[in-house]
N, C-alpha and C positions, 0 to 999 in steps of 0.2 A: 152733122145730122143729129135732130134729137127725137130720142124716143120716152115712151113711156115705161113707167116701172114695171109694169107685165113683160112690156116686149126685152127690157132691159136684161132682166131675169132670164128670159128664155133664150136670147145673146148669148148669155156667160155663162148660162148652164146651172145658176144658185135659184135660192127660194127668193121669194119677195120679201122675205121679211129680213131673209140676209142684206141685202138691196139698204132696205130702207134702214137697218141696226147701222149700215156702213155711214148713210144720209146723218142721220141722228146723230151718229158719232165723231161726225166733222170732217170721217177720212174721204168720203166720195162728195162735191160740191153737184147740187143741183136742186137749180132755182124752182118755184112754183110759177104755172100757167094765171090765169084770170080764173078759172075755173076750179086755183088749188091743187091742180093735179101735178106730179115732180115734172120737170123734163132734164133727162138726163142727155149729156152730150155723151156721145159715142168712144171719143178721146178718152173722157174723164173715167167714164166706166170702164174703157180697156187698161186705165195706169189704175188703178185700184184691183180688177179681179181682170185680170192676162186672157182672154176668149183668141180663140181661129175661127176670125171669119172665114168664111164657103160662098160661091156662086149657090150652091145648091148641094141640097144635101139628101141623102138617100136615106130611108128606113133600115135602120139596122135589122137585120137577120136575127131568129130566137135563136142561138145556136145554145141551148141549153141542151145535154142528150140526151136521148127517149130510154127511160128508166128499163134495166134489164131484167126481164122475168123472172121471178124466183125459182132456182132451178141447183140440183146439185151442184153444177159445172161456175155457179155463180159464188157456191160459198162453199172453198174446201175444206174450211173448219170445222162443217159444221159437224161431222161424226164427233168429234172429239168435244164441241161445246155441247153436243146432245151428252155423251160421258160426265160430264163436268156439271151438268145440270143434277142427271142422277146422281152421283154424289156430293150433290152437297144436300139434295131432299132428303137422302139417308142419315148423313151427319145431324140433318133439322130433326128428321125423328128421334134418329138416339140423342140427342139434348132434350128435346121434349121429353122423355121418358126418363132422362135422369136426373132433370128437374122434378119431376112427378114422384121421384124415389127421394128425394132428398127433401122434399113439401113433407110426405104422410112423415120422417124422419124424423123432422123438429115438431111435429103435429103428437108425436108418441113422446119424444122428449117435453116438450110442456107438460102433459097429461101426465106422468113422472114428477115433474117440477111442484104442483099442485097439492096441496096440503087435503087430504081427505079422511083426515083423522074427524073423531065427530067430536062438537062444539060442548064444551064443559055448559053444566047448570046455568052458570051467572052470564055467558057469553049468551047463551040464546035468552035469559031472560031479557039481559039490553039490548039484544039484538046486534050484537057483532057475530 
């Protein structure tokens, strides 16, 4: 039996363009119609990519599960990451604040560093 590269793809379950990379690549043989279009034999495409054929096939089920409400019983860490939150905003404060003391620190030391004697005659005449 030969089918087309859409139907081929939806066969075995890959993309089309897997399909046709396989075509290109010499591994899957399948001739073109008058019209250009592949036709793949059913054989050739099951010895390249393995498919289970079915009579008939049913819709899978979502069984994905319905998210559970946010709720104490749902997360019993959370007293404990609530704890751990406050302390590290407290830790972020006191950093922030002993940055801020160690800033105005080297701000005093410069101003220290800084030469504020006044400039002899001949300096401010040249302007140094």
């Amino acid at each position: 039996m030969k089918m087309s590269l859409n139907q081929a793809a939806k066969t075995c379950g890959r993309a089309k363009s897997t399909i046709l990379d396989a075509i290109k690549n010499g591994r899957l043989s399948a001739p073109k119609d008058e019209r250009g279009r592949y036709e793949i034999d059913t054989s050739e495409l099951h010895r390249v990519f393995p498919f289970k054929l079915t009579e008939h096939t049913e819709p899978e089920l979502d069984r994905t599960p319905e998210p559970k409400p946010n709720t104490q019983e749902n997360y019993p860490n959370a007293k404990g990451l609530e704890r751990e939150v406050e302390l590290l905003r407290e830790m972020l404060e006191k950093s922030e604040t002993n940055a801020e003391h160690w800033r105005k620190m080297a701000e005093r030391q410069q101003a220290l560093l800084e030469d504020k004697r006044p400039k002899g005659f001949f300096k401010r005449l040249l302007g140094q």
